[in-house]
Z-matrix of the N, CA and C atoms (Angstrom, degrees):
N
C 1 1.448
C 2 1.534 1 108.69
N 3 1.569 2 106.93 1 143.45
C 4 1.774 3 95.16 2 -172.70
C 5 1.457 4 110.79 3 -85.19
N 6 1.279 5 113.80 4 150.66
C 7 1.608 6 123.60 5 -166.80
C 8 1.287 7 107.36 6 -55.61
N 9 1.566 8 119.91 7 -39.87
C 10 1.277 9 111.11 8 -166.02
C 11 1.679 10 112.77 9 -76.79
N 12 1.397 11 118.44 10 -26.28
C 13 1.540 12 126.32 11 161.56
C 14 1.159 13 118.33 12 -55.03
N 15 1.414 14 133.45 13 -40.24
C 16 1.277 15 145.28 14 150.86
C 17 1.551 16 119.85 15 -30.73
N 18 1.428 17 101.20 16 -69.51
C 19 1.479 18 100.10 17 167.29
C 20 1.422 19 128.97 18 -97.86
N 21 0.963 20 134.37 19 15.83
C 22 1.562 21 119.48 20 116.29
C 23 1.371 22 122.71 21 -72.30
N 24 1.484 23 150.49 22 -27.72
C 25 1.217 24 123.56 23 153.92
C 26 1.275 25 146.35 24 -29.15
N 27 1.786 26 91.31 25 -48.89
C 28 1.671 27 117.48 26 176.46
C 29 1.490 28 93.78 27 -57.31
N 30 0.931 29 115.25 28 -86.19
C 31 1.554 30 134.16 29 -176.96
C 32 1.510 31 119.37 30 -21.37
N 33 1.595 32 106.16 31 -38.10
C 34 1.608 33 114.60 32 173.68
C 35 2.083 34 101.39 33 -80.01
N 36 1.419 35 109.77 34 -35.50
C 37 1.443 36 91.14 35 -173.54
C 38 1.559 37 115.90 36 -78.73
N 39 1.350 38 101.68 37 -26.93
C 40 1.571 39 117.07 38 179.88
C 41 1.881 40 98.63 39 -53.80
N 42 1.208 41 104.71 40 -49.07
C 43 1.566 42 96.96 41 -174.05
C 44 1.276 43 119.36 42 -70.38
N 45 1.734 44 116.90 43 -36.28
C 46 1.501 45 124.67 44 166.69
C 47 1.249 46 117.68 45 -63.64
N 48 1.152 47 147.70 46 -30.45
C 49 1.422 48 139.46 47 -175.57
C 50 1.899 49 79.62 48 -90.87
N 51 1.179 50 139.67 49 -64.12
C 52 1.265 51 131.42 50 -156.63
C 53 1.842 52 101.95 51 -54.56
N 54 0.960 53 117.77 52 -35.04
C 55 1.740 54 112.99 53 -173.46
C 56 1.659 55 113.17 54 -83.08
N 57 1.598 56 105.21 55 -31.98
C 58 1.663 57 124.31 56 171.01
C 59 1.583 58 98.12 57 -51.37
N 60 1.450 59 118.72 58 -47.25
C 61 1.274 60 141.95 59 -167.07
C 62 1.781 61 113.65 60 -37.14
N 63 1.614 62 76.97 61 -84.82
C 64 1.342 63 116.33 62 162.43
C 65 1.650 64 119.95 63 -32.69
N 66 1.288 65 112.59 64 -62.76
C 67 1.390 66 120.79 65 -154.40
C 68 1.650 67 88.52 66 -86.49
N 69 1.177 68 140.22 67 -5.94
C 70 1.386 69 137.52 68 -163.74
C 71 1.732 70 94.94 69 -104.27
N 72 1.763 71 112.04 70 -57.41
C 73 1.023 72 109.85 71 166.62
C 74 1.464 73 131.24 72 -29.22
N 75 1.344 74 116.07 73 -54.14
C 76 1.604 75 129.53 74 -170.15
C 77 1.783 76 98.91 75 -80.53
N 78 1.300 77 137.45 76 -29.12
C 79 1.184 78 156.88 77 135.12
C 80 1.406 79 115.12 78 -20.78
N 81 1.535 80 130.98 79 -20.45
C 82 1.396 81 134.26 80 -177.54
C 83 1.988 82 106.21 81 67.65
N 84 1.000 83 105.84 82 15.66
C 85 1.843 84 109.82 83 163.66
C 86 1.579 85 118.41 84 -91.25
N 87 1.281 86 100.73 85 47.65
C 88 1.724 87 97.75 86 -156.88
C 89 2.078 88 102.08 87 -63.07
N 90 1.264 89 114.85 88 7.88
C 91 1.570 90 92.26 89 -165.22
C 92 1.365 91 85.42 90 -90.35
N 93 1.535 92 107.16 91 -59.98
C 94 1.683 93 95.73 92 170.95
C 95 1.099 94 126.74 93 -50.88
N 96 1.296 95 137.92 94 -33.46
C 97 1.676 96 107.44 95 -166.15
C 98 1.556 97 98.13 96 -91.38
N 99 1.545 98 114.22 97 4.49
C 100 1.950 99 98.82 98 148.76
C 101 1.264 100 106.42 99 -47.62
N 102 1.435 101 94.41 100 -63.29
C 103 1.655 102 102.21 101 -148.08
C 104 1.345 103 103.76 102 -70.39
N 105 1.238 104 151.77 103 -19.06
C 106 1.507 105 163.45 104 127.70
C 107 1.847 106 104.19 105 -18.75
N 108 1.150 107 113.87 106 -56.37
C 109 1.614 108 132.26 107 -154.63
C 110 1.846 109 78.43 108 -82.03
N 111 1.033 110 137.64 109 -54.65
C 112 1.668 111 157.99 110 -138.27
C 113 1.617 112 78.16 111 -85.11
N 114 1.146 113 139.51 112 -93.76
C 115 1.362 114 155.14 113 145.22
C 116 1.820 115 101.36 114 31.44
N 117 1.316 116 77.16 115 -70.38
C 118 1.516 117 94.36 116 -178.62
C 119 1.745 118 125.57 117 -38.44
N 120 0.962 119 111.45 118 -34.23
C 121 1.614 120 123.67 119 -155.44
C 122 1.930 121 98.64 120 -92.84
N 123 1.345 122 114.97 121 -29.55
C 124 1.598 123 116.12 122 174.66
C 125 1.702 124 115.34 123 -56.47
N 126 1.361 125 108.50 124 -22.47
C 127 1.396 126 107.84 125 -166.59
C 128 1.361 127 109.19 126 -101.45
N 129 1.704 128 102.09 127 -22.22
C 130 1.320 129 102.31 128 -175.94
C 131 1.287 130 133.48 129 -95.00
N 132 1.598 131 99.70 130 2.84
C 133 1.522 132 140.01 131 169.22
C 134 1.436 133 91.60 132 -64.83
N 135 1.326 134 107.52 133 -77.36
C 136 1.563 135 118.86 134 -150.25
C 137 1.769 136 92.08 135 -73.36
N 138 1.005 137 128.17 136 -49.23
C 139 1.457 138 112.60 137 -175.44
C 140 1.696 139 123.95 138 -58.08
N 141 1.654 140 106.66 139 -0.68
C 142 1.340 141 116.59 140 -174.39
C 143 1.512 142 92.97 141 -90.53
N 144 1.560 143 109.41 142 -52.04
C 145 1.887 144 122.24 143 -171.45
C 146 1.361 145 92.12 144 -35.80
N 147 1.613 146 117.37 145 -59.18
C 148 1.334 147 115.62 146 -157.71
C 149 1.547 148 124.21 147 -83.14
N 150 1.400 149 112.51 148 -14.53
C 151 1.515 150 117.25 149 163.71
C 152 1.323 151 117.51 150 -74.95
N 153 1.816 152 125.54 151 -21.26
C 154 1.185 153 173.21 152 -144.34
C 155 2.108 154 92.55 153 -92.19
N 156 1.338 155 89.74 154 -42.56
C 157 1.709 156 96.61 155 -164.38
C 158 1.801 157 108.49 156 73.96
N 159 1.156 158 126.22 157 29.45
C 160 1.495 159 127.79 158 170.05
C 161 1.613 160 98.30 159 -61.47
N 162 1.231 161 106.93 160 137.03
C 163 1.152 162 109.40 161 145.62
C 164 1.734 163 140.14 162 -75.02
N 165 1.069 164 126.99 163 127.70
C 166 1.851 165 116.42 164 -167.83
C 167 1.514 166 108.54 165 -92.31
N 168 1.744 167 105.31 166 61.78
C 169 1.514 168 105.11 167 -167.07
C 170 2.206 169 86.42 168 -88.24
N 171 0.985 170 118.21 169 3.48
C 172 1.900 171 107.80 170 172.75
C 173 1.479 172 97.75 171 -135.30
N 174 1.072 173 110.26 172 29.22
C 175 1.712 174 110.30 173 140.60
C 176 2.183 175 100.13 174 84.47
N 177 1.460 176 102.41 175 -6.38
C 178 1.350 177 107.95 176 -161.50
C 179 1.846 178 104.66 177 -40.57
N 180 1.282 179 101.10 178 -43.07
C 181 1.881 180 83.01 179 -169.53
C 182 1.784 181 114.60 180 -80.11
N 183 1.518 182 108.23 181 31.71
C 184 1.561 183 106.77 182 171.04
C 185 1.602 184 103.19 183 -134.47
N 186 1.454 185 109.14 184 -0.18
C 187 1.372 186 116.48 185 169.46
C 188 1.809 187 112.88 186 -63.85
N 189 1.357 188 112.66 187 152.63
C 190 1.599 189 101.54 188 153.27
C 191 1.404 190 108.02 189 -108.82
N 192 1.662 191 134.76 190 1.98
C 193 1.122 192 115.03 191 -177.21
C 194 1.563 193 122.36 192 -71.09
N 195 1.390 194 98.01 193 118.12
C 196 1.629 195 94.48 194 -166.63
C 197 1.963 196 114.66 195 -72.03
N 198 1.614 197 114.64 196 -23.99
C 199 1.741 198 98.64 197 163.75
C 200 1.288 199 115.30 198 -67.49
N 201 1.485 200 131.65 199 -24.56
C 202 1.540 201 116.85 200 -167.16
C 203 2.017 202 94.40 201 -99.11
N 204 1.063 203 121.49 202 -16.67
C 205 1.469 204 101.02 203 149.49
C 206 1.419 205 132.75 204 -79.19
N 207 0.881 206 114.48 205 -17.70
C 208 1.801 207 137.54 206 175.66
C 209 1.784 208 82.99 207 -68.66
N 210 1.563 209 126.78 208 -79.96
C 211 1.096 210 143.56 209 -158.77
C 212 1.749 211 95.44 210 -35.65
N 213 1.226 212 108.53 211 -60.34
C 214 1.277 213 135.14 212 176.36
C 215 1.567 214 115.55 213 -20.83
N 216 1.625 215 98.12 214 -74.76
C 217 1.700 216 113.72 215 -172.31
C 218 1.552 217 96.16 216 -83.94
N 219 1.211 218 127.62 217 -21.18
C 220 1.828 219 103.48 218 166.02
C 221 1.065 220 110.18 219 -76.17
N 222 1.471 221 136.05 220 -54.43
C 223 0.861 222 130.50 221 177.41
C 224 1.952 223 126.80 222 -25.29
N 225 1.321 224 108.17 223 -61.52
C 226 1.514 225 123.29 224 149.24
C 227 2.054 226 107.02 225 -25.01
N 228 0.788 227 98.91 226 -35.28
C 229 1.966 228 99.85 227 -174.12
C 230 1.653 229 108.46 228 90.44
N 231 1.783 230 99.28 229 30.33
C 232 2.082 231 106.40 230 -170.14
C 233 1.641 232 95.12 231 -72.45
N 234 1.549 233 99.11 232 -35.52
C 235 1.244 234 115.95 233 -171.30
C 236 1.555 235 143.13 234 -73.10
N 237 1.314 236 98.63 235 -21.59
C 238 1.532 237 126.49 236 -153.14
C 239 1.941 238 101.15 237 -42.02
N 240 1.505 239 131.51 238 -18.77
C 241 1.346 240 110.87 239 175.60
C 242 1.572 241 98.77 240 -127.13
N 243 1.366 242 121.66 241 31.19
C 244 1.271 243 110.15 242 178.36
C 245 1.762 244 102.71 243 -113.99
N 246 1.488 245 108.81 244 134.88
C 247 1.439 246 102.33 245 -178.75
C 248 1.510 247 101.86 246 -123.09
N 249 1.536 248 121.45 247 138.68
C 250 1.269 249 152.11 248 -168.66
C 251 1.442 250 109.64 249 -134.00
N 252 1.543 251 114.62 250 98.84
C 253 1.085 252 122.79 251 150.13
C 254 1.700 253 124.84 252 -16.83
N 255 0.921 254 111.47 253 133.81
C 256 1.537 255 98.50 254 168.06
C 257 1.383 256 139.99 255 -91.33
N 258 1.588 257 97.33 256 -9.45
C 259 1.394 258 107.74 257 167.81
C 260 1.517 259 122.90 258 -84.93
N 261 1.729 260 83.92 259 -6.92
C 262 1.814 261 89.76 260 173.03
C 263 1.260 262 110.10 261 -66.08
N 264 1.462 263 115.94 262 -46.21
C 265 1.526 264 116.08 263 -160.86
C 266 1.532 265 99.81 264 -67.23
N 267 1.167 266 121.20 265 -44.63
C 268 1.492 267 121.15 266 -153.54
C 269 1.870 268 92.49 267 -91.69
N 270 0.928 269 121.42 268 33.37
C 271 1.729 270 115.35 269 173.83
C 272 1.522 271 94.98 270 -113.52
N 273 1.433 272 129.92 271 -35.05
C 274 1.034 273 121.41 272 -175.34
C 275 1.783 274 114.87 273 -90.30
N 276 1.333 275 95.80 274 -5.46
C 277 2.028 276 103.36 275 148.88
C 278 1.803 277 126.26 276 -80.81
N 279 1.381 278 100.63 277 -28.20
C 280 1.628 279 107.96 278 162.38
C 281 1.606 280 82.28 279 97.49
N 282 1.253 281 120.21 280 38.32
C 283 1.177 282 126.14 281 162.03
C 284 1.295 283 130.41 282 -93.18
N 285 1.707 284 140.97 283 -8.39
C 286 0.981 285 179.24 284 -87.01
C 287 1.517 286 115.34 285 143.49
N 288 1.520 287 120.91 286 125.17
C 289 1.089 288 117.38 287 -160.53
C 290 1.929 289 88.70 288 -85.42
């Protein structure tokens, strides 16, 4: 698939779950538009890898695991002053009670 279709995809879902988010939030649905807002952050991972110029030689932008895409774009140095818990990432896998 060509990179640049890729990232505009990312980029179109990142904004649709982010506005679904939003408009649900202000709506008084706050559990969903977490999980809407939560949603949000997988695409915008991978749409960074790929503006990033990563190569997808371990398959990362068809993965959903969100630490080994996280792992991914720090790794790159996208990350270097942003810090993320790790139980954050893995709560929204249902990995963390």
């Amino acid at each position: 698939m060509d990179r640049e279709f890729q990232r505009k995809r990312f980029t179109e879902l990142r904004f649709e779950y982010y506005t679904a988010g939003r408009m649900l939030w202000f709506n008084d649905t706050i559990s969903i538009a977490a999980m809407l807002l939560g949603y949000a952050v997988e695409p915008s991972l991978k749409q960074a890898l790929i503006a990033a110029g990563t190569p997808d030689k371990n398959k990362v932008l068809y993965s959903h695991v969100i630490p080994n895409i996280f792992a991914e774009y720090s790794g790159l140095g996208c990350a270097a002053r942003l810090e993320v818990s790790p139980d954050l990432l893995l709560r929204g896998m249902g990995d963390v009670p």
